[in-house]
N, C-alpha and C positions, 0 to 999 in steps of 0.2 A: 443353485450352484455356488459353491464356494468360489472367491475371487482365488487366483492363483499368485495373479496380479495386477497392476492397476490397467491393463488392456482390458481384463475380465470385468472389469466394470465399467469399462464402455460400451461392450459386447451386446449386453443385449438390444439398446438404443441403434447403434449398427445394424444390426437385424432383423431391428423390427419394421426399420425406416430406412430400407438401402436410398432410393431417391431423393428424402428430403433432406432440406439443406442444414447443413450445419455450421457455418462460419463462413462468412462475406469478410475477405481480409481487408486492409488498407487500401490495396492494391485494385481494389475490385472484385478480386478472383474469390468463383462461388466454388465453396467446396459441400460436397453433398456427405453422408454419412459412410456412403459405401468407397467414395476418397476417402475420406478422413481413414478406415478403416484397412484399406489399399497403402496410403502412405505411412504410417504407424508398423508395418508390416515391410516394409520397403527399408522404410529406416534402418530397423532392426536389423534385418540383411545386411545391409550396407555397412552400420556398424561392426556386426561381427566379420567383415569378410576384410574392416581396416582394425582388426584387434582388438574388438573390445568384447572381454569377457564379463563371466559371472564374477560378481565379489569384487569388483573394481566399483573407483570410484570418480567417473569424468562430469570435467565441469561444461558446461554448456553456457555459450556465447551467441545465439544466434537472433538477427535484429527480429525477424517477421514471426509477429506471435505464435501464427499458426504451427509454424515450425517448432518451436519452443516446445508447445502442448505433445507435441506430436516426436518429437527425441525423448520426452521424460519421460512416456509409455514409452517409447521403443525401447529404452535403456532396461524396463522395469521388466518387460517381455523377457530379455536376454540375462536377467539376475543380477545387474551392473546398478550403481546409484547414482541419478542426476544429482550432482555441486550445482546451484545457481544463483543468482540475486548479486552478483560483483563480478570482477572481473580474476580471471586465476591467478593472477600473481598476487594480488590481494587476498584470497582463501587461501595460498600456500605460505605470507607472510603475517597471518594470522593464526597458520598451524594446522588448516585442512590436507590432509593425506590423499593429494591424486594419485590417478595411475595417466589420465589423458585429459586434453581438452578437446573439446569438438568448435567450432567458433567461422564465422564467417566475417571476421574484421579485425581490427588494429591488437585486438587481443592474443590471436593464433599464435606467435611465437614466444607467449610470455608462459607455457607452460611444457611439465612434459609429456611425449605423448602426443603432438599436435596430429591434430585431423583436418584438414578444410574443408568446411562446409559449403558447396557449390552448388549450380545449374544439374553435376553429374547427379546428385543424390534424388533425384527429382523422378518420380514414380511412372510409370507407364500405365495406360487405361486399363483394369482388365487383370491387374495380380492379383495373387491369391491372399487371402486374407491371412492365413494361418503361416506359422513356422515353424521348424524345425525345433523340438528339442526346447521347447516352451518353457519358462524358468516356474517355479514354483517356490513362493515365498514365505519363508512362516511370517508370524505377526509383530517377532522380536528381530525381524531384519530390517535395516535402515532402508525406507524409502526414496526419501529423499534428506538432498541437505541445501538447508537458505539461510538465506543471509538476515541479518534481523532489519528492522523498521529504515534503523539509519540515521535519524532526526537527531541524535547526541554525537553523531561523528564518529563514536565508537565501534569495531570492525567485530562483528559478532555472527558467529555462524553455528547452526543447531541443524543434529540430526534427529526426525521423524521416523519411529518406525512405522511398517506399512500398518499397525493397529491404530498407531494415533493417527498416519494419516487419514484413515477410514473415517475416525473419530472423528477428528476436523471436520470433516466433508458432513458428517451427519451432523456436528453440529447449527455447519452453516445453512442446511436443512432447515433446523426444530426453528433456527431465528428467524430467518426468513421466506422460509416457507419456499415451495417450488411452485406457486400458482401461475407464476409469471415468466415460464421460461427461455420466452425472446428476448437476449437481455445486450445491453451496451456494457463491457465493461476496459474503464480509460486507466487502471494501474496496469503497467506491464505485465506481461505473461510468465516472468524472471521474477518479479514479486509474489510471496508466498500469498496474501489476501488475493490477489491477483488468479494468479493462478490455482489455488482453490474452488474461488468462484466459474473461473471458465471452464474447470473441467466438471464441476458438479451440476452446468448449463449443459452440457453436452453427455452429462449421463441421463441425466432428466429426458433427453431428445428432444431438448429445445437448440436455440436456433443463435448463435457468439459473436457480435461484432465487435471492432476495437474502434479507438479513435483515427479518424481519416485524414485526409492533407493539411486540413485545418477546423477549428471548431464549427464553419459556417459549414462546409461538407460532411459534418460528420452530422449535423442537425437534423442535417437531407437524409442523411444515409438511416438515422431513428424515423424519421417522419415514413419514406421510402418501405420501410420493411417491416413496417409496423412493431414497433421494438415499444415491450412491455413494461421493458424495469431498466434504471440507470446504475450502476455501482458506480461510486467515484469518490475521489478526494474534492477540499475546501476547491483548493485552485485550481484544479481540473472543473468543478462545478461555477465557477465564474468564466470562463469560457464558453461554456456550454449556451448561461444566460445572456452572456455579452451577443453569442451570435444571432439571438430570438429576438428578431424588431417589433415584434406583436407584442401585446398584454394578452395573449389570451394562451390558454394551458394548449399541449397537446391532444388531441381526442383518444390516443390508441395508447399514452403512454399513462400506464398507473402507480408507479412507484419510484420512488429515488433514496438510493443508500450512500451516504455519506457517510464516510470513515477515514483512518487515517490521520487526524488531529481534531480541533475543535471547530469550533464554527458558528460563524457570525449570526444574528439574527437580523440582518439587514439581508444577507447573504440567503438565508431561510426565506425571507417573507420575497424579496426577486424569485427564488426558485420555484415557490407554490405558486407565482401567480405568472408567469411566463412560461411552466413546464409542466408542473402536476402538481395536482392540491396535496399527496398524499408524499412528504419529505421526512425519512428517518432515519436514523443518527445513531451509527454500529460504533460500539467502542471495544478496544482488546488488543492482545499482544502476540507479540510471535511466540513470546514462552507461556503464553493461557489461552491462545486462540481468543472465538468473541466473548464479551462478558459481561457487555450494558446494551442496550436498545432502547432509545429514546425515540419522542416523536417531536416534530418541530416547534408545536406549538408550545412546547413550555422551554425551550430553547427561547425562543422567540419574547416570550414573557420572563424570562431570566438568566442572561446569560450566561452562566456559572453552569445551568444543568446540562447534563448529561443523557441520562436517563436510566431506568429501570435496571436492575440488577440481576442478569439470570440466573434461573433455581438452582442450575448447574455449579457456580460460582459464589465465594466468600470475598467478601472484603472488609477491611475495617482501614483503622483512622489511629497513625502513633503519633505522640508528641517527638521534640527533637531528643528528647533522651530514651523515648523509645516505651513508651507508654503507650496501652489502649483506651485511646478516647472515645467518650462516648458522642450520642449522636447529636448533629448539629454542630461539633468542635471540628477544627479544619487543622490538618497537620499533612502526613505522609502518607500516599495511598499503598494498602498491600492488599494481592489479590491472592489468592489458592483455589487452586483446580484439583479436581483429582488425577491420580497420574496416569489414565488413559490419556488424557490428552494435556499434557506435558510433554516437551523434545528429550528423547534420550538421553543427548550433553551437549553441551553450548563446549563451542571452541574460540577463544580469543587470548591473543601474546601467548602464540606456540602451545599453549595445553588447553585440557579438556575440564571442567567443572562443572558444577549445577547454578544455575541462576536461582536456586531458592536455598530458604536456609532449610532447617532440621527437622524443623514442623510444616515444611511445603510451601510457606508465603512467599510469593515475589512482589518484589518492589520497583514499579515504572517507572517511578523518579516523580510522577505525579503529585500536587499538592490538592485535599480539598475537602469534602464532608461526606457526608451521609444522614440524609433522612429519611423515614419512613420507608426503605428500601431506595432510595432513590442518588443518584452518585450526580456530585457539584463538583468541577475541578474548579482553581482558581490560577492553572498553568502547571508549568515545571519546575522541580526543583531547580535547575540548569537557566533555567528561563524568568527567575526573578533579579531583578535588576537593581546592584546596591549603588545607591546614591545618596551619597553624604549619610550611610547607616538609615537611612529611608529605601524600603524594601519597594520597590515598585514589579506588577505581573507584565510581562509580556503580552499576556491573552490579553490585559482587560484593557492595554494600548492598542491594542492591535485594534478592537472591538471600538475604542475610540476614534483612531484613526479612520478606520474603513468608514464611519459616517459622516466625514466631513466631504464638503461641494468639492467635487472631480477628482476624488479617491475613487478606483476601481477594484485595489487589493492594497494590503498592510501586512509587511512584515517587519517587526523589530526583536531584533537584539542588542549586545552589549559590548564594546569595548573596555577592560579593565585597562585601568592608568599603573605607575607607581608605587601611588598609595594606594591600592588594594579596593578604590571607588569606581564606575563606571560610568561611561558614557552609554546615553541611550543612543540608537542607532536604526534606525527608520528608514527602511527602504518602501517606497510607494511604488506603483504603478497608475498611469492617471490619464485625465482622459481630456479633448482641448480645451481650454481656458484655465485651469488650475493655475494657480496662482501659491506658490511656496511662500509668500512671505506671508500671504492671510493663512496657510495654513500654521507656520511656523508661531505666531500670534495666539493663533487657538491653541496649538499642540503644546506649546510653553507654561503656558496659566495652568495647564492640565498636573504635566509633571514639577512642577516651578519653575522661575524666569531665571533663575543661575544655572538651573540644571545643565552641564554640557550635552549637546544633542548635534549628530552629525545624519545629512541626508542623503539618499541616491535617489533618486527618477530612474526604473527601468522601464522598457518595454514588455519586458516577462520578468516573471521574478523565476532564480534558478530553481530546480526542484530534482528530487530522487525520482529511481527508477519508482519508488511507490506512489508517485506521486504528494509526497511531502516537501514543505517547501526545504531547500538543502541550507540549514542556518552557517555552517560553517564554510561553505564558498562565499555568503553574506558576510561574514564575520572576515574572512579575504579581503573581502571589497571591501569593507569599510576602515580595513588598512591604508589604504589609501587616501582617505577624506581626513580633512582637516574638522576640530572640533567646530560648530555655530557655522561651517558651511557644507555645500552640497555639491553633487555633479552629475552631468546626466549621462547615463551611458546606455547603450545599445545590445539588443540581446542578452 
C-alpha cells in the first residue's frame, strides 16, 4: 500500500501487533501499539474539532515524547504540517509561517492560533482507530518543519517533504540496520535525529523508551526491558556510564550510537567496557541527514576519526580560498547529497534560501581531512580558538581536558577581547577531589602559560533539546568570569 501519510506507515506495525508494547514513557506509562494507534487517531480529532486544518502550518510544544510522536502523525492524518525543534516565537522570528501553536507550557501564548494541550486530549480505551476524511499527501508536500542542530546558535529551520522524509527514515535504515528494535533513545522527540529514530523504532514494531527521572533510572529501565540498542549524544552517553557502578557490559544490550558531535576516546573505551563492546559513531546534518559511520575503535586509536563515508554521500576538502584539496590535506568540509534527501528550504532572518551552493555542496562549518574514504574532523570552523594568532581546536582541548584526574566532561570555548585575540574558556564538570589549580598547571603548559584562560565548575554542563552541549549559553556564563579565575556554579 502506498503511504498516504506518515500514520500509513505506522499502520501496519499497529496491526500486526495490537498488544505489544510499544513505548514505556518517562512516566512509566506502558503504551501498547493498539494505544499508540487509538491515541494518534484521537489527536487528530481533537485537533481538527479546535481548527486545525489541511495546509496549515502548527508548531508543537509538547514536554512528553510520546505525545510529540503522536501530534506529528496526527497533524499529517489531517494534511496540516508539524513546526518543531524551538519554541514559536522563535520560528515566527526567524520567518516560519504559522497558522497555530498546540503546546502544554510557558510557550502557549507566544503564538498565533494558541491550543492548550491538556489532561482533556487524553484518549478513551476502545476508539476507533480510523478518521474521517483521511488526508492524502503527495511526495512534494511538506512534512514536516525542524529546527536545525543548534550548536552555532544560529536559528535555522527546514522544510521536509513527505518524500525526503521517507528518505531520511530509509536512510537511517541502510546505516543502521533494524536488527535491533528495542531501542533507548535520549535526544528529544522535537529533535529531528530524534525523532526520526523513534518513529522508524516504532514502524519496525519494535519497542521506544526515552530517558527517565535520572540516568541511574533509566539504566534500570535498559536493563528492565531488555533494550537492544542506545541512540544518544557525547553527554547524554556520560551519564548513562557515570550511573554503571560495574565493569561489566550489559548482557541484552548490543549496540550504541553516538551522534551529534564528536567524541572522546576516553569516553569510547568507558562505554565499551561498562555498556557494550559494540560503540559506533553516526555523523551528518540536518541539511544531508546521516553521512559517516565510524566504529569506536579507531576513534579510540585517533582522535581526529570519524568514520567511513557513505556510498550515498560526497565530500571533499577546500582550502581557505576555496580550492579542492587533495587527500590527507585538512581545510573545510563540504558534503552533497542528492536531492531526495535534502530539506525543500531552510528559513532563517525572515526568508527562505538553500543552504547549498549551485553545484549542491553544503558546508557544516567543519574542519578536517579525508583518507582512503575515511572523514578526520579536527573541530569547527566557529570552534577554533585565536590566541596571540596561534590557532588552537576546541575538539582537541576538550579531548585533553576530559583526561585529566577528576574530569567527568569538558567543554571549552572562546571569549574574544578588544583586539580581535581570545580567551580560552573551559567549563568542567568533576568529580570529588579535583583539584583546579593541578589542573590549571597541566591545562596551561598545554595551551601556554600566558594564554588568558577563564574556568566554570558545573554540575551539568548546559545542553540543546538535541542533546548538544548549548556553547552559546557557555559563552553567557563565561561573561561573567574574570580572566586566570574561576566559579563554581550550580545547575
Amino acid at each position: 500500500m502506498t503511504a498516504r501519510n506518515l500514520f500509513d506507515l505506522l499502520r501496519p506495525a499497529i496491526e500486526a501487533s495490537p498488544g505489544s508494547l510499544a513505548i514505556v514513557a518517562p512516566d512509566g506509562q506502558e503504551i501498547t501499539y493498539r494505544r499508540l494507534g487509538e491515541t494518534i487517531a484521537h489527536f487528530a480529532r481533537e485537533a481538527r474539532s479546535r481548527g486545525v486544518a489541511a495546509g496549515q502550518r502548527i508548531a508543537i510544544s509538547i514536554t512528553h515524547p510520546a505525545a510529540t510522536i503522536c501530534m506529528v502523525v496526527a497533524l499529517s492524518r489531517l494534511g496540516a504540517t508539524a513546526a518543531m525543534g524551538d519554541r514559536a516565537r522563535n520560528m515566527i522570528q526567524a520567518g516560519v509561517k504559522l497558522d497555530g501553536i498546540i503546546s502544554d507550557s510557558l510557550d502557549f501564548d507566544s503564538g498565533p492560533g494558541a491550543i492548550r494541550f491538556d489532561q482533556s486530549w487524553a484518549a478513551g480505551a476502545g476508539e476507533d482507530i480510523e478518521i474521517s476524511d483521511e488526508a492524502i499527501r503527495s511526495p512534494a508536500d511538506v512534512a514536516i518543519i525542524c529546527a536545525s542542530s543548534g550548536s552555532t546558535g544560529e536559528r535555522k529551520f527546514f522544510a521536509l517533504t513527505f518524500e525526503t522524509q521517507i528518505a531520511r527514515l530509509t536512510l537511517q535504515d541502510k546505516m543502521h540496520g533494524t536488527q535491533h528494535p528495542r531501542r533507548l533513545i535520549t535526544p528529544g522527540m522535537s529533535a529531528l535525529w530524534g525523532f526520526q529514530n523513534g518513529f522508524r523504532s516504532l514502524r519496525s514494531g519494535g519497542l521506544l523508551i526515552f530517558p527517565g527521572r535520572n540516568a541511574a533510572h533509566t539504566m534500570a529501565e535498559v536493563e528492565r526491558l531488555a533494550i537492544e540498542e542506545i541512540m544518544t549524544t557525547p553527554n547524554l552517553l556520560v551519564d548513562l556510564v557515570n550511573a554503571r557502578a560495574d565493569d561489566q557490559v550489559l548482557p541484552g544490550l548490543r549496540k550504541i550510537i553516538v551522534g551529534g558531535s564528536q567524541v572522546s576516546g576516553t569516553l569510547l573505551e568507558r562505554a565499551r567496557r561498562k555498556l557494550c563492546p559494540e560503540v559506533v559513531i553516526a555523523y551528518g546534518a540536518t541539511e544531508t541527514g546521516p553521512t559517516v559511520l565510524g566504529d569506536a575503535a579507531d576513534v579510540i586509536a585517533d582522535p581526529d576519526a570519524v568514520g567511513r563515508i557513505a556510498p550515498w554521500a560526497e565530500m571533499r576538502i577546500l582550502s581557505p580560498e576555496g580550492q579542492v584539496l587533495s587527500s590527507g590535506e585538512s581545510g573545510r568540509l563540504q558534503i552533497r547529497v542528492t536531492s531526495q534527501y535534502r530539506p525543500e528550504t531552510m528559513i532563517s532572518h525572515g526568508s527562505t534560501a538553500s543552504p547549498y551552493d549551485a553545484e549542491g555542496w553544503f558546508e557544516p562549518g567543519d574542519v578536517g581531512q579525508i583518507e582512503d574514504g575515511m572523514l578526520f574532523l579536527a573541530g569547527r570552523t566557529s570552534d577554533l580558538i585565536n590566541v596571540g594568532g596561534n590557532k588552537l581546536s576546541a575538539h582537541a582541548l576538550e579531548e585533553f581536558a576530559s583526561k585529566s584526574p577528576g574530569v567527568t566532561q569538558a567543554a571549552i570555548t572562546s571569549h574574544r577581547n578588544e583586539a580581535g585575540f581570545d580567551t580560552v574558556c573551559v567549563a568542567l564538570v568533576t568529580q570529588a577531589g579535583f583539584m583546579l589549580a593541578q589542573f590549571d598547571d597541566k591545562f596551561s603548559r598545554r595551551i601556554g602559560r600566558i594564554t588568558p584562560r577563564r574556568y566554570l565548575l558545573l554540575d551539568t554542563l548546559p545542553l540543546l533539546t538535541t542533546g548538544k552541549i548549548d556553547k552559546q549559553m557557555l559563552k553567557t556564563l563565561f561573561a561573567t568570569v574574570r580572566d586566570h579565575g574561576s566559579r563554581v556554579l550550580s545547575g
